[in-house]
C-alpha positions in Angstrom: 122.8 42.5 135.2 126.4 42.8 136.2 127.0 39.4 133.9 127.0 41.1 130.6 126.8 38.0 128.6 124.1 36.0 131.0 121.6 35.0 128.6 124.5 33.7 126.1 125.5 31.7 128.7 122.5 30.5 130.4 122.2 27.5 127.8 120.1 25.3 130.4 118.1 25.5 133.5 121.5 24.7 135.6 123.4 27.1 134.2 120.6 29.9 134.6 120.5 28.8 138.2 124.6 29.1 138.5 124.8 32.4 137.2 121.4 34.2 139.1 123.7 32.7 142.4 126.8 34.4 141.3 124.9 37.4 140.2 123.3 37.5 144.0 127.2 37.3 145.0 128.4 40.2 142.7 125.4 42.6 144.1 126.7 42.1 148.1 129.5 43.5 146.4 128.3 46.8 145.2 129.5 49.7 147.6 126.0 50.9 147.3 124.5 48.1 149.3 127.3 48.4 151.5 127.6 51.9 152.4 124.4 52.6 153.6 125.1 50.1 156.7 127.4 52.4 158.4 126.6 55.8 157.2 123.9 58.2 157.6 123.4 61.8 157.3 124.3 62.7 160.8 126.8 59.8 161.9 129.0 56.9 160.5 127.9 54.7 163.0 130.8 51.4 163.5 132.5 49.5 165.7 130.2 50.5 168.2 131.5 53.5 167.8 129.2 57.1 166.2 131.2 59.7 164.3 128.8 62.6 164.6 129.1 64.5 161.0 128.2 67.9 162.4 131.3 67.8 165.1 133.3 68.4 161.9 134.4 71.8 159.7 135.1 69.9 156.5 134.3 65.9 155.3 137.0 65.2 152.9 137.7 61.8 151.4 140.5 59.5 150.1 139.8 56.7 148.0 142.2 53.7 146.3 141.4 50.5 144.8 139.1 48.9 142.6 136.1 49.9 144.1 137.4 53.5 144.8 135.4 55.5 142.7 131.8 53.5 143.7 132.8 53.8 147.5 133.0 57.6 146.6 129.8 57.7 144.7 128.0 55.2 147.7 129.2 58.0 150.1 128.8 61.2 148.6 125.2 60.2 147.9 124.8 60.3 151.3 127.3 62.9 153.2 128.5 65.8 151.0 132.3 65.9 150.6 133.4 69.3 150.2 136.3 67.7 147.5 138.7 64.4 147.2 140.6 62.0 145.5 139.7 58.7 143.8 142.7 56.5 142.1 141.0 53.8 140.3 142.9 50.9 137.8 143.9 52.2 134.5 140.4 51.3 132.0 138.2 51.6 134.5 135.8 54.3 134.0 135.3 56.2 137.2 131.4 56.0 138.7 131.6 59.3 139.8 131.9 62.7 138.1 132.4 65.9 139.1 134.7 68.9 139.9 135.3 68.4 143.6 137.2 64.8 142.6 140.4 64.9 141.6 140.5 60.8 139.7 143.5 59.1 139.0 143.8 56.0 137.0 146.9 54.1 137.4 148.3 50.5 136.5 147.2 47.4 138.6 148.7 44.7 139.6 152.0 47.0 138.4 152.1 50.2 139.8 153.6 53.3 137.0 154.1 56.6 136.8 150.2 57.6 137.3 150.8 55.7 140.7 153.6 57.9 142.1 151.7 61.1 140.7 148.1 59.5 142.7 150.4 59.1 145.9 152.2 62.3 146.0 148.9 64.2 145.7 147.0 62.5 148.3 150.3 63.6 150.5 149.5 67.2 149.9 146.3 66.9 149.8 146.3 65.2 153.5 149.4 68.1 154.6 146.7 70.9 154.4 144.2 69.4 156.2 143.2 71.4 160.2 142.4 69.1 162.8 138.9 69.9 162.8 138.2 68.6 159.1 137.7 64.6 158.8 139.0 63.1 155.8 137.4 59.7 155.1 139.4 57.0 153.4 138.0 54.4 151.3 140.0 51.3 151.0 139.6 48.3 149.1 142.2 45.7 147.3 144.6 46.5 144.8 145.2 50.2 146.1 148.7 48.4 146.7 149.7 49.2 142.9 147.6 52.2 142.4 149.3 54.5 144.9 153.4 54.0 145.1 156.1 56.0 146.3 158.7 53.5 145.9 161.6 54.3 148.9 165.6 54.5 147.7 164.6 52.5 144.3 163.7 53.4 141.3 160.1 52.6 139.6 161.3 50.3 137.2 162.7 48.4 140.4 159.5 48.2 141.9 158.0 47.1 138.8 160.5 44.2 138.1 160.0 43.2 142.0 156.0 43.5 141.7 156.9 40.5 138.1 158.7 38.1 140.3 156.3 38.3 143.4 153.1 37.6 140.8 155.1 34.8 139.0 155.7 33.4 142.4 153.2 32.0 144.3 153.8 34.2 146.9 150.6 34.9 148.6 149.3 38.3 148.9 150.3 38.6 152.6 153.9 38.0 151.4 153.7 39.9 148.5 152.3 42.9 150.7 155.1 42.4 153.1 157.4 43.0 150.8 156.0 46.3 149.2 155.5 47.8 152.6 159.5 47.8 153.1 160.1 49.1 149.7 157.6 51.9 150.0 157.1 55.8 151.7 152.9 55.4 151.9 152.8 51.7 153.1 152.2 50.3 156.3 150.2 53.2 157.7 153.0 56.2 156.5 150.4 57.4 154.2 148.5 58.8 157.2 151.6 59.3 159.9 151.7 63.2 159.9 148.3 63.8 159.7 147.3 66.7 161.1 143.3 66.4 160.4 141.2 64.0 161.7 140.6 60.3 160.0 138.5 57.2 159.6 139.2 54.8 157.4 136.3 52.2 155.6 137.7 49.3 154.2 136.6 46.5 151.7 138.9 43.1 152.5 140.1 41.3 149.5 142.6 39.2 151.6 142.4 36.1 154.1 141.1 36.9 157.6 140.5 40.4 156.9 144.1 41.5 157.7 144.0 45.5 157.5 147.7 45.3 158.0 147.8 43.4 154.3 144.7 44.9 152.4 146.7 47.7 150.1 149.4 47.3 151.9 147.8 48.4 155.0 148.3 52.2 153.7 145.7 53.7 156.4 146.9 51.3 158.9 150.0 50.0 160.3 152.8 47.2 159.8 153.1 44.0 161.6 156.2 42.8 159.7 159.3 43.3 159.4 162.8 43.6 156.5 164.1 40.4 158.1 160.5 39.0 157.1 160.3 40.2 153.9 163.9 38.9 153.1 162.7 35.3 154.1 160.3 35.6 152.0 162.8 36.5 149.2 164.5 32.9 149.9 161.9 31.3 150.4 160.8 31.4 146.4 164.5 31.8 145.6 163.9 35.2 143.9 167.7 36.5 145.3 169.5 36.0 142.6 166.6 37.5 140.3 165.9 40.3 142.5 167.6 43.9 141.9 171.0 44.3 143.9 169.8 47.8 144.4 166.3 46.2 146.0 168.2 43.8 148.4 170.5 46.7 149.9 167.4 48.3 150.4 165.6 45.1 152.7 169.3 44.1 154.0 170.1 48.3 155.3 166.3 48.3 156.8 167.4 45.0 159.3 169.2 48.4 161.0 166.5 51.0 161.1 163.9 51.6 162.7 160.6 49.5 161.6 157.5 50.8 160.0 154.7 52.1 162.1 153.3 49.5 164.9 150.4 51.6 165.9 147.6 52.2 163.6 147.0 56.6 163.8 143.5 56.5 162.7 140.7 54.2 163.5 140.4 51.4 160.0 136.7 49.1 160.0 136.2 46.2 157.6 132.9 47.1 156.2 132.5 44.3 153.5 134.0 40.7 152.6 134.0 37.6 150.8 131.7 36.1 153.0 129.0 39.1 152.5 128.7 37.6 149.1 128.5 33.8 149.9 126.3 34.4 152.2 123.8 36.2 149.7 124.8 33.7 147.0 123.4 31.3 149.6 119.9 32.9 149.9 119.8 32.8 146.4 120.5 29.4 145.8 117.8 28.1 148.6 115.5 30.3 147.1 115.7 28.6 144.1 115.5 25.1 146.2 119.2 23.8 146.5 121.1 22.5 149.2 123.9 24.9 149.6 127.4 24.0 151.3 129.6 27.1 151.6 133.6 26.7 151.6 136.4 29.3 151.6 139.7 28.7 149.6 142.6 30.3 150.2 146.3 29.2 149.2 147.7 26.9 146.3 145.6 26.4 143.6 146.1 22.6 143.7 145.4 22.3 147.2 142.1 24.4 147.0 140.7 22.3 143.8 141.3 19.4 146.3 139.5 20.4 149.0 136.4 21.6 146.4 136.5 18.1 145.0 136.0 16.6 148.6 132.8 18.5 148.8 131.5 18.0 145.3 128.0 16.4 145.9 126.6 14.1 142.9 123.1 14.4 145.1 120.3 15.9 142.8 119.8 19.9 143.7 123.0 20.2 145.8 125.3 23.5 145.6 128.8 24.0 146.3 129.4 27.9 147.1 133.5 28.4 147.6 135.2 31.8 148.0 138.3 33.1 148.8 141.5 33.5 146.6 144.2 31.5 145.4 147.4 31.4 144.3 149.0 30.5 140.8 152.3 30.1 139.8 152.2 31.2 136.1 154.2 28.6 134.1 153.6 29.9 130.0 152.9 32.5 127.9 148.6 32.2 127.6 146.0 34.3 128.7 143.5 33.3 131.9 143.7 33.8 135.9 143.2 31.8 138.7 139.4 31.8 138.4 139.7 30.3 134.6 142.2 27.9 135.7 140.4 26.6 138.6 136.8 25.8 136.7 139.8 24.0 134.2 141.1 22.2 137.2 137.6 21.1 138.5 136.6 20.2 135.0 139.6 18.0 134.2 138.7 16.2 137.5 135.1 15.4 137.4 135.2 13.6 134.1 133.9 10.7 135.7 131.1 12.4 137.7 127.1 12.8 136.8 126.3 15.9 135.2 127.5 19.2 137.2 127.8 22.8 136.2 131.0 24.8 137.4 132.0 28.7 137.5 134.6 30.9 139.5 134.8 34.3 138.9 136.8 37.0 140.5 134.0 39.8 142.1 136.5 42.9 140.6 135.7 41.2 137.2 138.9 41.4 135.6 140.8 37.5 136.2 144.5 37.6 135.5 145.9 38.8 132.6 142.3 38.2 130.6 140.3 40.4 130.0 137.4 37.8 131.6 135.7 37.7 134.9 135.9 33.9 134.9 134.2 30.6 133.6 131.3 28.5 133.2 131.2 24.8 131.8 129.2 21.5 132.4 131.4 18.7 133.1 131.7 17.8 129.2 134.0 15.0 128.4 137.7 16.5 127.3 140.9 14.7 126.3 143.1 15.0 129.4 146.2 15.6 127.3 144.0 18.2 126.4 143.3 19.7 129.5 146.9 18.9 130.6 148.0 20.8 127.8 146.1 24.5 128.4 147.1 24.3 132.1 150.9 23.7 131.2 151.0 26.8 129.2 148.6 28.5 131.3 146.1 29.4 128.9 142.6 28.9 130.9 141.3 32.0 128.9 141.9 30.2 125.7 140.6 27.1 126.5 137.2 28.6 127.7 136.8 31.3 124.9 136.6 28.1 122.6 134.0 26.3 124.9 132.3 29.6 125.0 132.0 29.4 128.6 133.7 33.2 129.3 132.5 35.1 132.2 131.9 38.9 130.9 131.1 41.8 133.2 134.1 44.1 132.4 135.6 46.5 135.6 132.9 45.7 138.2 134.0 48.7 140.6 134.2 46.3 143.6 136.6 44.0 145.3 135.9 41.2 147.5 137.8 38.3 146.4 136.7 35.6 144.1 133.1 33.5 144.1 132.6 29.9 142.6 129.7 27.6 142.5 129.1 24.4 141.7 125.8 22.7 140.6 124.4 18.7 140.7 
């Protein structure tokens, strides 16, 4: 079980029923399961395109993000890679072991001095590559913090920028946007004078699949530009906030020359959010519901909105939602978008027949908690109450007392968040 705490939680039939469904959406998740799809002994077969193994000297690979060191493990089992690097977060314990991997753990969603270290290694480890070896990257979200080579700033500046943006609202397209121009490795530079040959297998954690946006688009290329990321700046008035030394940078970079347009290497989603809905689906008929599947992306007010206007009070219907939101944080408590959005729900189904309600993020970790998510029945609560936990953002708080904590510590994977929601 990937839910640590299932049987704690799985006080009634409903709430056994809920968490099996989100259990089937955390397994699509697993690189092992995912892996396999595209790679064989011989071949990585994708795209309609067949990468002959044999054609090759050397298999190297690169991997960053959450799921780095699984994605690793899923491949090596299969192809042998003669050695490479894995930068996983900071207190996650890397899946795979072994001389020929060189593991990094370094701070997410705030990149630190691990993250510069990560990124200049992969650099030399990509300069001494011949252009018969292939070096196969492995992607997935918040590689964006784990490997940083921050460009005419200092760390600390990056750091203080990387505050503001998650404070903000921004979404993770904007917030990307803006890291790509204050970075060396961004936007497809990581890979720019490669000499060796590349492929690059990528996990989405972001709307639409955007390579451009998922960790920055490191392996891939830029489609924005400084005069986007400065509107972005004014747009969640973060000028005056922002470091004078950080605005030179965006407002000198309207003169130069922009960030690589053209991807160098060839970068394949191989997994995402709606691999798990769709297997959270399965499971939920199995066990004889009527599923309705929804993706949420955007402000977390508007998303709870659009969940309520497809809350069924029929017997045996299931909500399945996805996708990932976005929170401005207003106080000082613990929680994450997940725990604040099964709050959300809750506070506005007070009037409705019985339901059950979770929302967990698939990497495990929501926010600043140190919880996967939650899990409640629509019990009746005080709205001043409710009003109360959500002003001071403090979702984590408010379910640790209801006992309705998601546990599954660092789950190795990354493909957005899951929710489901019982009648």
């Amino acid at each position: 079980m990937i839910i640590q705490n299932f049987n704690e939680l799985a006080t009634s039939d409903k709430k056994k029923d809920c968490l099996e469904i989100l259990e089937a959406g955390l397994e699509a998740a697993n690189p092992e399961n995912i892996i396999p799809k595209y790679v064989t002994p011989d071949e990585i077969k994708i795209g309609g395109k067949s990468i002959k193994i044999r054609k090759y000297s050397n298999i190297y690979s690169v991997a960053f993000g959450k799921a780095g060191d699984s994605m690793t493990r899923a491949l090596n089992a299969i192809i042998p890679i003669k050695s490479g690097i894995v930068v996983i977060p900071k207190g996650s314990k890397s899946r795979i072991k072994g001389k020929k991997f060189q593991i990094f753990n370094s701070r997410h969603p705030k990149p630190d001095q691990t993250s510069v270290k990560a990124a200049k290694e992969v650099m030399k480890f990509l300069q001494n590559k011949k252009s018969d070896e292939l070096v196969i990257f492995l992607v997935s979200g918040g590689g964006s913090s784990l490997l940083a080579m921050p460009d005419d700033i200092t760390l600390d500046d990056k750091i203080y920028v990387t505050n503001l943006l998650l404070k903000s609202g921004a979404t993770i397209q904007e917030f990307n946007c803006i890291r790509k121009h204050l970075s060396k490795i961004k936007g497809g530079r990581l890979v720019e004078n490669m000499k060796c040959q590349g492929i690059s297998l990528v996990m989405s954690d972001v709307e639409g699949d955007d390579l451009s946006s998922i960790a920055s688009g490191t392996t891939y290329m830029d489609d924005t530009t400084f005069a986007d990321a400065l509107d972005i700046i004014e747009k969640y008035k973060l000028k005056r906030k922002i470091p004078s030394e950080v605005l030179q940078v965006l407002e000198k970079g309207l003169e130069k020359i922009e960030i690589p347009k053209k991807s160098k290497i060839e970068n394949y989603i191989i997994a995402n959010n709606s691999d798990c809905l769709e297997a959270m689906q399965k499971t939920a008929r199995k066990i004889g519901y009527n599923v309705t599947i929804l993706q949420v992306f955007g402000e977390i007010k508007d998303a709870v909105t659009k969940i309520l206007e497809n809350i069924s009070e029929n017997q045996k219907a299931c909500l399945i939602f996805g996708g990932e939101t976005t929170v401005r944080v207003l106080g000082k408590g613990r929680g994450g978008r997940n725990q604040e959005m099964v709050l959300r729900i809750l506070k506005n189904t007070q009037k409705l027949k019985k339901i059950v309600i979770a929302s967990m993020g698939t990497d495990g970790i929501d926010g600043n908690s140190v919880f996967a998510g939650a899990i409640t029945e629509n019990i009746r609560i005080d709205s001043s109450i409710t009003k109360e936990f959500l002003k001071n953002s403090d979702s984590g708080r408010f379910f640790q007392k209801q006992k309705g904590s998601i546990v599954t510590d660092f789950t190795h994977t990354n493909l957005m968040d899951i929710g489901v929601i019982l009648s």
